[in-house]
C-alpha positions as CSV (number, residue, x, y, z in Angstrom):
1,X,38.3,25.7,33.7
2,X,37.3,26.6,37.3
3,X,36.3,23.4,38.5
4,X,39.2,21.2,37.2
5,X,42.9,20.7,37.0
6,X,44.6,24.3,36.9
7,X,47.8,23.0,34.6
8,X,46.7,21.3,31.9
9,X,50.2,19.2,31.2
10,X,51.5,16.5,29.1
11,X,51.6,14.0,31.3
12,X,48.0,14.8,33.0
13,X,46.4,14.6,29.3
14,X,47.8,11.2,29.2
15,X,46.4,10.3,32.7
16,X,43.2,11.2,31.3
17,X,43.3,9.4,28.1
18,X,44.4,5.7,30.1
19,X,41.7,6.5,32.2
20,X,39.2,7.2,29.5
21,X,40.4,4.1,27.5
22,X,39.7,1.9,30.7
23,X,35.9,2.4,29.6
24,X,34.4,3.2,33.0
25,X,37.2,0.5,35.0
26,X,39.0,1.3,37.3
27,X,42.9,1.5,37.4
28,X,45.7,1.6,39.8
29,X,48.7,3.6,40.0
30,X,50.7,1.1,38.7
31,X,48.8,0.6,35.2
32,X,48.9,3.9,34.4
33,X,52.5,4.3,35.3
34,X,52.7,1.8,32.6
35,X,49.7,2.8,30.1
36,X,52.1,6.5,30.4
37,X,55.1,6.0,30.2
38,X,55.5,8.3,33.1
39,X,56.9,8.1,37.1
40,X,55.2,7.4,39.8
41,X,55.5,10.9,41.4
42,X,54.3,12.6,38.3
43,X,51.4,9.9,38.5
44,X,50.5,10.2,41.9
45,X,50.6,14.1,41.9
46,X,48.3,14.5,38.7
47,X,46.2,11.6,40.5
48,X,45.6,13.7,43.6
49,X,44.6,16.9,41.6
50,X,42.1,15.1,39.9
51,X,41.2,13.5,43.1
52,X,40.7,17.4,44.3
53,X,38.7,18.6,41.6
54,X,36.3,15.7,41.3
55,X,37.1,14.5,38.5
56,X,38.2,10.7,40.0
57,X,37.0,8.5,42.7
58,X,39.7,6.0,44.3
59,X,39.4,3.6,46.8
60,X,41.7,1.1,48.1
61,X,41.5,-2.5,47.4
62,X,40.4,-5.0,49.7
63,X,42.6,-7.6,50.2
64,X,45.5,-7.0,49.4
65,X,48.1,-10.3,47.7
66,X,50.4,-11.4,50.7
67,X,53.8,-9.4,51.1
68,X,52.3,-6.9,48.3
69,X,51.5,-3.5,49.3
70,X,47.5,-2.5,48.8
71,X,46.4,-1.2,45.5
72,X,44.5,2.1,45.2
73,X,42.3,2.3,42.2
74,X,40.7,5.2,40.2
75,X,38.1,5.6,37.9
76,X,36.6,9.0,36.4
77,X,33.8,10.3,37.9
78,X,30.7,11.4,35.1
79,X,31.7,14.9,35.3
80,X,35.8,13.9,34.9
81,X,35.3,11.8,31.8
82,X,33.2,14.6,30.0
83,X,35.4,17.2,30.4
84,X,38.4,15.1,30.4
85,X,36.8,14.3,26.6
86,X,36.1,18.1,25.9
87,X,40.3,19.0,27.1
88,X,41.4,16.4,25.3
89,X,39.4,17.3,22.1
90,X,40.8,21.0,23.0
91,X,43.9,20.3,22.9
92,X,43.9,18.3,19.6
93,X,46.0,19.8,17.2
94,X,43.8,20.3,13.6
95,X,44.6,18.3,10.8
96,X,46.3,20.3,8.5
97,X,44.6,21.5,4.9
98,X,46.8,19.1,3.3
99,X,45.0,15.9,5.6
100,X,41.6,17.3,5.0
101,X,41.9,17.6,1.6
102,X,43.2,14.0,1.0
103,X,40.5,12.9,3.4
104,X,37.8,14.5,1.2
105,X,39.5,13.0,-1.8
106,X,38.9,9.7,-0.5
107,X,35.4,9.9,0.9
108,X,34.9,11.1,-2.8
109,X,36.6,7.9,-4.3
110,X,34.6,5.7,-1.9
């Protein structure tokens, strides 16, 4: 994966998921702190990488709610939310024999 995040981490796979379940919005910093359960460094560090490679846009918000700081927001860029889809899907463990088979068993019932 030349052209993309070198680590491929816990946390950055769920940076990558909240961003794909945003369906093309954008999100701050602070919503995917709380979309991943993760810290704000960790955020903002897998943030920037993606940021690097492409794979995000950001830009800050406008106007910004008096005595609040300004809001950055990020969104995946085309490229990003393909092969954030194709890591993801990489990354997926298989469903065991045992799932398939019961799966099969039901699509046969049906």
């Amino acid at each position: 994966m030349s052209d993309g995040p070198v680590r491929i981490t816990g946390p950055l796979l769920a940076v990558l998921n909240a961003l794909l379940n945003a369906d093309d919005n954008e999100l701050h910093g602070w919503a995917i702190m709380k979309t991943t359960g993760k810290s704000g460094p960790t955020i903002y560090k897998i943030l920037e990488r993606l940021d690097e490679s492409k794979w995000v846009t950001s830009r800050w918000e406008d106007d910004a709610e008096p005595g609040k700081p300004r809001r950055r927001y990020y969104r995946l860029t085309p490229h990003g939310a393909t092969s954030a889809r194709e890591l993801i899907a990489a990354r997926r463990p298989a469903p065991t024999p045992s799932v398939r088979a019961r799966l099969a068993f039901r699509w046969c019932e049906a």
